[in-house]
C-alpha positions as CSV (number, residue, x, y, z in Angstrom):
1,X,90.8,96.2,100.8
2,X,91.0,98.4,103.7
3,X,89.0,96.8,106.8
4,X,88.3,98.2,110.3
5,X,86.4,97.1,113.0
6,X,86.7,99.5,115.8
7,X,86.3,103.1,115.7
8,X,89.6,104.5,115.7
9,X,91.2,105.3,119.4
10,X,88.0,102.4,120.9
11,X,90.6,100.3,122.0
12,X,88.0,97.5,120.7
13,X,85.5,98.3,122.9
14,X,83.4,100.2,120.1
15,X,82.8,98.8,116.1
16,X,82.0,100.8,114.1
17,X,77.9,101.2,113.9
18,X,78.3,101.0,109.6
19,X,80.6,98.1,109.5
20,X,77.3,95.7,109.7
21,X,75.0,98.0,107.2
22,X,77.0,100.2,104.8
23,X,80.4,98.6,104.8
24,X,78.8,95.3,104.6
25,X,76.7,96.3,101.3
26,X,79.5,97.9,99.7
27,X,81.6,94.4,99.6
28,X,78.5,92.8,98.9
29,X,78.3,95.0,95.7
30,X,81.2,94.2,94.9
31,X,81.7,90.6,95.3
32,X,78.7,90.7,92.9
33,X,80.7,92.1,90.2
34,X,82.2,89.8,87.2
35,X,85.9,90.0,87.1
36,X,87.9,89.9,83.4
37,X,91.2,87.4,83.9
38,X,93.6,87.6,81.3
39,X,95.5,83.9,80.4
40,X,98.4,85.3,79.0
41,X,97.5,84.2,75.4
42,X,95.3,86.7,74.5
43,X,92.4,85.1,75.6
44,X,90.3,86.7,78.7
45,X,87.7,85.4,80.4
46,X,84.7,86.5,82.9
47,X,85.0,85.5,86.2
48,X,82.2,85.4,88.9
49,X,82.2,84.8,92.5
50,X,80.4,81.5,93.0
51,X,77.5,81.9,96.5
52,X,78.7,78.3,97.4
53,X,83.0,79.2,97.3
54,X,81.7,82.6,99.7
55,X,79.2,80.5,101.6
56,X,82.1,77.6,102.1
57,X,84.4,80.4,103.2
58,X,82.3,81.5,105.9
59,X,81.3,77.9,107.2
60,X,85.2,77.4,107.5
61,X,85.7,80.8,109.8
62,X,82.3,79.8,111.6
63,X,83.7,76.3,112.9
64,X,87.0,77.9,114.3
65,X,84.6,80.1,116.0
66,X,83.1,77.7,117.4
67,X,86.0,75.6,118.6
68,X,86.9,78.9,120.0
69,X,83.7,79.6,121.6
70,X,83.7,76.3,123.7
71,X,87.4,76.9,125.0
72,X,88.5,80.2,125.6
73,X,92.6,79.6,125.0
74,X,91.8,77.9,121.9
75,X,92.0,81.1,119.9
76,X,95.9,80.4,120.3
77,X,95.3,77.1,118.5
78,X,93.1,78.1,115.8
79,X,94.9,81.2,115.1
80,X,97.1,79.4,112.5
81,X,94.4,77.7,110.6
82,X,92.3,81.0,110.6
83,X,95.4,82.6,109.1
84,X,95.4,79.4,106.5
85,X,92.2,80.4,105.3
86,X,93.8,83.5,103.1
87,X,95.9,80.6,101.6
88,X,93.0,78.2,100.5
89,X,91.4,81.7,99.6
90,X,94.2,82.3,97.1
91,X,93.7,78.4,95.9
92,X,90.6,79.0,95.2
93,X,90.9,82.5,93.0
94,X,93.7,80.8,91.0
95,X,90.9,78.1,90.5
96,X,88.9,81.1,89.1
97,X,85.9,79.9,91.6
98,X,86.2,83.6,93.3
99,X,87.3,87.0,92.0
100,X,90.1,89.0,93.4
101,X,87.9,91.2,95.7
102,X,86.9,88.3,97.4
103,X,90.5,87.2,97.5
104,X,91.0,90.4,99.0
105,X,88.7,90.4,101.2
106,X,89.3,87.3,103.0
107,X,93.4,88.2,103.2
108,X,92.5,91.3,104.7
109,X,90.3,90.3,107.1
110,X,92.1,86.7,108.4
111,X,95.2,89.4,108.7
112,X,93.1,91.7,111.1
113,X,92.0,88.7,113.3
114,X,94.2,88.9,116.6
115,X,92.1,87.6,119.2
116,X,88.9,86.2,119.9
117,X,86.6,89.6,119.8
118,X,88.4,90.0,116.0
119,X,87.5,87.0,115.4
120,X,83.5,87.6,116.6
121,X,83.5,90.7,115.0
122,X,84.7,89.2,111.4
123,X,82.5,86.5,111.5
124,X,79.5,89.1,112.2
125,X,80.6,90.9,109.6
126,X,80.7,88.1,106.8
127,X,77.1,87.0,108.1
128,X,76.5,91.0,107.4
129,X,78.0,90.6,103.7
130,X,76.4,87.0,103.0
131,X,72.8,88.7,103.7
132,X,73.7,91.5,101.4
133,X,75.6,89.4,98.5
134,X,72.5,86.8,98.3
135,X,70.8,89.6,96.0
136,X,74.6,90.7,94.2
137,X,75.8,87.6,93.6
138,X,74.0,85.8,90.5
139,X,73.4,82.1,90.5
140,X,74.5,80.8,87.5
């Protein structure tokens, strides 16, 4: 999944005025859509993303904003665990709790977090998305 903040040659001093709206919405969409998984035996089954595995996600990247919010060099020290979140991301699709666009999703975005305005930005963005999915994703 291809994510940008900024709009291109900003220097991250402007995002981009659809990333909130349109861009948001579109993952939204898509994070509402079931997902066939193979097991190798000839067997597939229907995978959904699950509104509490998204909503945990985003509690996670909230709290590391947070800690970063209340010390400004702790973005060094959260950086790694921010970056852990793709892994636990990955846990959790092989759990089939989350389809692979959320997988993707959360791998491309942890990837584009540098510094703490990144890190703003993404967690604005997955508030954006959470809005959105609350109507795409189905409660089962």
């Amino acid at each position: 999944m291809k994510m940008n903040f900024y709009v291109d040659g900003s220097d991250k001093s402007k995002v981009r005025p659809e990333l909130f709206c349109e861009d948001a919405e579109a993952v939204a969409k898509r994070l509402g859509n079931s997902q066939t998984k193979s097991n190798g035996r000839g067997r597939t089954k229907t995978i959904n993303n699950k509104y509490t595995q998204v909503r945990k996600f985003y509690n996670q990247i909230l709290a590391h904003k947070a800690k970063c919010d209340l010390d400004v060099d702790a973005i060094n020290q959260e950086l790694p665990y921010i970056k852990m979140l793709a892994s636990k991301a990955n846990y959790t699709y092989a759990r089939e709790n989350v389809t692979e666009v959320f997988l993707d999703f959360i791998t491309s975005g942890v990837k584009k977090i540098e510094d703490k305005r990144d890190l703003d930005i993404f967690c604005n963005y997955f508030e954006a998305i959470l809005g959105y999915a609350k109507t795409h994703i189905k409660s089962k």
